[in-house]
C-alpha positions, 0 to 999 in steps of 0.5 A: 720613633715618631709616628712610625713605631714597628717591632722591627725597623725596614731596612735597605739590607737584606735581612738575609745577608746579616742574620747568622745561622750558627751560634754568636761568637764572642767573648762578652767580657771584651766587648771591643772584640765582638764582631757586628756583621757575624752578630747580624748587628742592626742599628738606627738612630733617632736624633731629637734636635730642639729648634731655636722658635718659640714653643710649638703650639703655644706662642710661648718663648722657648727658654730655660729658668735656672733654679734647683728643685727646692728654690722652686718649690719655695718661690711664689710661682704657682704650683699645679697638681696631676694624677695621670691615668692610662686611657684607650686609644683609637684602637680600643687598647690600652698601650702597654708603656701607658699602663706600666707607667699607671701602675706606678701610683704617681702624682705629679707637681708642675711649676708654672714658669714665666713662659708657661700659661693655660696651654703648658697646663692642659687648660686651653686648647693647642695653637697651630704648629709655629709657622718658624718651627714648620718652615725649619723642619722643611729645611731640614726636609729638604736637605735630606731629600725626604718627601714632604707629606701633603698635609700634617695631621698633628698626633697624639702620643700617649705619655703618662709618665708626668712630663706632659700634663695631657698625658700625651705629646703632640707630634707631627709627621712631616716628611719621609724617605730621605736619605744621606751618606756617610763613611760611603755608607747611604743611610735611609731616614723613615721620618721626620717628625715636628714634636713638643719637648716634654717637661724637665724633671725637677726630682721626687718624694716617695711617702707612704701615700705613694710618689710625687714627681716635680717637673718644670714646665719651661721646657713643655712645648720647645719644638723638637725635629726628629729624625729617625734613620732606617737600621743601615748603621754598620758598626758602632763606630758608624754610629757615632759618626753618623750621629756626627753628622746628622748634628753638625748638619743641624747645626748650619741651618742656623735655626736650632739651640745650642748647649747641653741638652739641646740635642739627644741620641737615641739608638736603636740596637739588635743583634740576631739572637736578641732584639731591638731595643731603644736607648735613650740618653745617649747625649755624649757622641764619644761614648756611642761605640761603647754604649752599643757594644755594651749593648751587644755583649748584653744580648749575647749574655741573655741569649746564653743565660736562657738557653741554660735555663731552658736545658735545665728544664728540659725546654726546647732551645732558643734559635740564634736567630728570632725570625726563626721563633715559633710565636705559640712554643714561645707562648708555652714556655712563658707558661712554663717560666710562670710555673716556675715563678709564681712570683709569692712575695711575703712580708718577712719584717718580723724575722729582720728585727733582730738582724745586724744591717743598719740599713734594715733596721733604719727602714724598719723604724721609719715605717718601711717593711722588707718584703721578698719574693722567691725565684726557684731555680735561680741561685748562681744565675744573678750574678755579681758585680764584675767588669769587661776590658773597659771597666763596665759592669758584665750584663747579670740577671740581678742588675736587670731584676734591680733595674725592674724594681726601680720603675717601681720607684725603690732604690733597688733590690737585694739578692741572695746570690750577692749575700753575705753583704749590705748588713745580712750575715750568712745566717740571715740568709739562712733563715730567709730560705727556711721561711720561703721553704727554698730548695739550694737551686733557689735564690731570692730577692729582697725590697725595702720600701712601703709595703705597697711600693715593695710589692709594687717592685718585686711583682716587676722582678717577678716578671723580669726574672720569668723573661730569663727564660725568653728572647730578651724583651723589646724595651727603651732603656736608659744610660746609667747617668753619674755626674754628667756622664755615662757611669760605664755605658752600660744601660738600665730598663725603662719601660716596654717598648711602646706600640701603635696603640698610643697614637691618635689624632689631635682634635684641636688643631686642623690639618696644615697643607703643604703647599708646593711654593712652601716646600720650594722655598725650603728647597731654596733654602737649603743652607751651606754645610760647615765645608763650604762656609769654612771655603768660604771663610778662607777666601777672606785671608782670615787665619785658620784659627780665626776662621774657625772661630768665626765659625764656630760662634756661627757669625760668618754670615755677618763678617761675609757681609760687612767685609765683602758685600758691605754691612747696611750701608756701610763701605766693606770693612778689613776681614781681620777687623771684623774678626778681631771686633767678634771674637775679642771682649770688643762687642760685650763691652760695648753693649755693657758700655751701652746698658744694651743686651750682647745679642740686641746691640746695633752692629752697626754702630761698631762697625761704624766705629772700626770703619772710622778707627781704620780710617784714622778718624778716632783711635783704638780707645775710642770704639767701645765708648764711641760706639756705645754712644751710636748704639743708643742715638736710632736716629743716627743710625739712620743718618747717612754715611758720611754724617755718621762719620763726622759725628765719630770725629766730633765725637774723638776730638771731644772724648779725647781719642783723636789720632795724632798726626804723623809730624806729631808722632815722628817727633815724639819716635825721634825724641825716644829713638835718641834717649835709648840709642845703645837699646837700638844699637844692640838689639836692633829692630828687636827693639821696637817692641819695647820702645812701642810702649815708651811712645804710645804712653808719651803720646797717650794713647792717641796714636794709631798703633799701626802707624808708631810700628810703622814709624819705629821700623823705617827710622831704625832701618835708616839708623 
């Protein structure tokens, strides 16, 4: 959460009034059942919305290159190489996410795009915040009534997971305590924050040396706003639509990137008798009620699970609600799940030479050893894969031991209470329990991998399974992401929950002052929301469907202005001919028409030419190319009015798109008129339509269509 991270998130609700007392109530396997309030459900938001500046602190221009992970590593761009190491912060610790992620024995491979140079690569010294960046997030301040800071002190956050090649992201804290509403719901926002994006993740090798991690660093340094809201999030359908929200009003400043990716969910979930977690890859708002409801039923389930265990042996009980946990009975029942599970991991290779699993024996003849790791009094309490209602997988200790393994970079684990399966017979199963010496109450858990990276991963599991028998962890988990979208909704670990101790100040950029004619200029500045553009938009006699449009493409500003206040020095313009100029093929063809890129081509040169084809000037046909011509000539752009519009008609009576006149056109209407006069006879003025096409093709295009409709329908009206 920025450069704010509690345990525990301040809220504008009493804790008191949400926090049950009794038991939670509800059935996990019906997750849409489960009742937030009776829960004492708590939820935040942070919305990570990147801006359409160039990059943060390096002046680079903020875009993406296309490319898979191979052709990357194939092409002629250079390639850099890091090993990142956990170091102490300004508070002398080490952050526990820090060094989790060091214990991961990874290198990493960065490609060094066109718009990535010394700074992307940690080898020169950040620039100040983008003056466009900083004024966007005022804006974005501003519309949120937050407080802006005095002065910004850039950060540093510590990140050792390769997707910044210091080992940390710069972030800045730029204002606090807004507010907004939502479904008649106020929500408090804590901070807004200014950050880099990290680096794209390309793909992984894992050898016997440990795993390299390629990543690009096109996206490193893309400025992020954040916001995060207090935990004032009612239910998980509040939560989708206060996500909603929060991106469509992104959206109107004008000033963000578009597309997938461009904006990121994170939730922050609790329930009284779990605790807060983070989720990330949260990208699909329609899945926001079910991810967190997954969630919940979750939390439920482990509270549940480790009540069990601690009846088992004899602990006192877990409280329905944390803030009732004793800090030192806690510590002693930790004690006490490590005497359980000691966490021995013995090399059982030998004895899985003769087994029948393909799976096995391949990793065997490759070099991989199966390592496994004993778990006393866990047997039946892993689980198996089952669904709720909605067809996601039921929260179950194996999944979460297999999610701790692969933080560890394996595939995951096999367990006992899932065999026979993946090869192993009821026998090899046996024979694994006769080896760790397992009591019936035991299970165990296999890892295949190098033997290194097995150990690695089955010390995690270790550590996992001891936490069966405590309040479940404080963690940032991620969405299970299959093709594009959300496997079930259901989420996986990905590291500790990240604390104070990763934050210290950034030495290479001085401190930004706020100054007051800056925050009032943001102030001003405030934009329209989608609402009132929409009101706007409908004044102009524009279609619904086309206003929406126009919208949409977020091209109202420039239609307002060329139909309503006059475009440069151009009269105003008929709406519905912008429009149509807009939103049909009418600009692309014209700027190809002109070799000129879509987003680079003068508008005013076409809507130069619409002007003249309302006007009568030149016809139809003759915009693209018409305009294509202007779009290259900057001289005439910067004629007069009137010398512009005698270029189009010089222009229409040498290309061949000069109008006809109306004698012209009424004698060609008449001559049709008399050649299919039992068409008009029995269809009437249904037969404009098909008599529109004989005209305009005798004409040869230079003909207003308008005028021939109009033509058509006065002389068949007389007939």
């Amino acid at each position: 959460m920025g450069l704010i991270d509690s345990a525990e998130p301040m809220s504008n609700r009493c804790l008191d009034t949400i926090m049950p007392e009794s038991e939670p109530i509800g059935d996990i396997r019906d997750p849409d059942s489960l009742d937030p309030i009776s829960l004492g459900f708590m939820c935040g938001i942070e919305i990570h919305q990147q801006l359409s500046s160039g990059k943060l602190h390096s002046r680079q221009p903020g875009v993406l290159y296309d490319g898979t992970e191979d052709q990357i590593q194939n092409s002629s761009r250079a390639i850099a190489k890091r090993r990142l190491r956990a170091a102490r912060g300004e508070s002398g610790t080490i952050d526990v996410a820090a060094r989790f992620e060091e214990m991961r024995n990874r290198s990493f491979a960065y490609l060094q795009t066109p718009n990535s140079g010394l700074i992307e690569l940690d080898e020169a010294p950040p620039l100040q915040i983008d003056s466009d960046a900083l004024d966007t997030s005022l804006q974005i301040s501003a519309m949120f009534n937050a407080a802006p800071v005095r002065t910004i002190q850039t950060m540093r956050k510590t990140v050792v997971d390769g997707s910044n090649t210091s080992g940390f992201q710069r972030t800045s804290l730029i204002a606090t305590g807004g507010r907004f509403e939502v479904d008649d719901a106020e929500i408090g926002i804590s901070v807004i924050c200014l950050e880099e994006d990290s680096a794209r993740r390309l793909g992984e090798e894992t050898t016997d040396r440990g795993t390299e991690v390629t990543y690009s660093l096109d996206r490193l340094g893309i400025p992020l706003v954040e916001i995060a809201t207090e935990p004032d999030i009612m239910s998980p359908e509040h939560a989708k639509s206060v996500s909603a929200f929060l991106g469509r009003r992104l959206r109107d400043t004008r000033s963000v990137r578009r597309g997938l990716g461009s904006i990121r969910q994170d939730l922050n979930v609790s329930i009284a008798c779990g605790d807060r977690v983070e989720i990330k890859g949260c990208q699909d708002l329609g899945w926001i009620p079910r991810i967190i409801r997954s969630e919940m039923a979750r939390q439920i389930h482990f509270y549940r699970l480790s009540n069990t265990l601690r009846t088992n042996h004899n602990f006192p009980l877990l409280s329905s609600d944390r803030r009732m946990d004793d800090p030192s009975l806690e510590a002693s029942i930790r004690q006490g799940a490590h005497r359980i599970i000691p966490g021995r991991v013995e090399d059982i290779s030998e004895i899985m030479n003769g087994v029948k699993s393909e799976m096995i024996t391949s990793a065997l003849s490759s070099g991989s050893s199966v390592m496994v790791l004993a778990l006393p009094s866990l047997s039946g309490h892993l689980g198996t894969k089952e669904r709720d209602a909605n067809g996601a997988q039921l929260p179950r200790l194996g999944r979460e031991l297999s999610g701790a393994a692969k933080r560890a970079g394996v595939h995951g684990i096999i367990h006992s209470d899932e065999l026979p399966a993946y090869g192993l017979t009821v026998d090899d199963a046996a024979s694994i329990r006769t080896r760790l010496s397992l009591e019936k109450s035991d299970a165990f858990a296999i890892c295949i991998a190098p033997s290194w990276q097995a150990e690695l991963a089955l010390d995690a599991v270790a550590e996992r399974a001891r936490m069966a028998f405590l309040r479940i962890p404080q963690e940032v988990r991620n969405v299970i992401i299959r093709k594009g979208q959300p496997d079930d909704g259901t989420t996986m670990p990905m590291r500790p929950l990240p604390g104070g101790a990763r934050m210290y100040p950034e030495t290479d950029i001085p401190l930004t002052g706020i100054d007051p004619s800056r925050w009032a200029r943001a102030v001003d500045s405030i934009p329209m929301t989608s609402k009132e553009r929409l009101s706007r938009l409908s004044e102009t006699g524009l279609s619904e469907t086309q206003a929406e449009a126009i919208l949409g493409a977020e091209l109202d500003d420039i239609l307002i202005e060329a139909a309503i206040e006059g475009y440069s020095d151009l009269p105003v313009i008929s709406p519905k001919s912008i429009a149509t100029a807009l939103l049909d093929q009418t600009l692309s063809e014209a700027s190809s028409a002109a070799n000129i890129k879509r987003a680079a081509f003068p508008l005013k040169a076409l809507f130069q030419t619409i002007l003249a084809r309302d006007e009568g000037v030149i016809t139809r046909d003759g915009v693209i190319p018409i305009s294509a011509l202007m779009a290259s000539d900057k001289n005439l752009l910067g004629a007069p009015h009137d010398e512009r519009m005698a270029w189009i008609e010089l222009q229409g009576e040498a290309l061949g798109f000069k109008p006809a006149d109306n004698t012209a056109i009424e004698s060609v209407v008449d001559e049709v008129l008399s050649e299919h006069a039992d068409l008009i006879e029995a269809r009437g003025q249904a037969s404009i339509g098909p008599l529109m096409g004989v005209v305009m093709a005798r004409l040869g295009g230079a003909a207003d269509g308008k005028v021939v409709s109009q033509i058509l329908r006065q002389k068949i009206g007389q007939s």
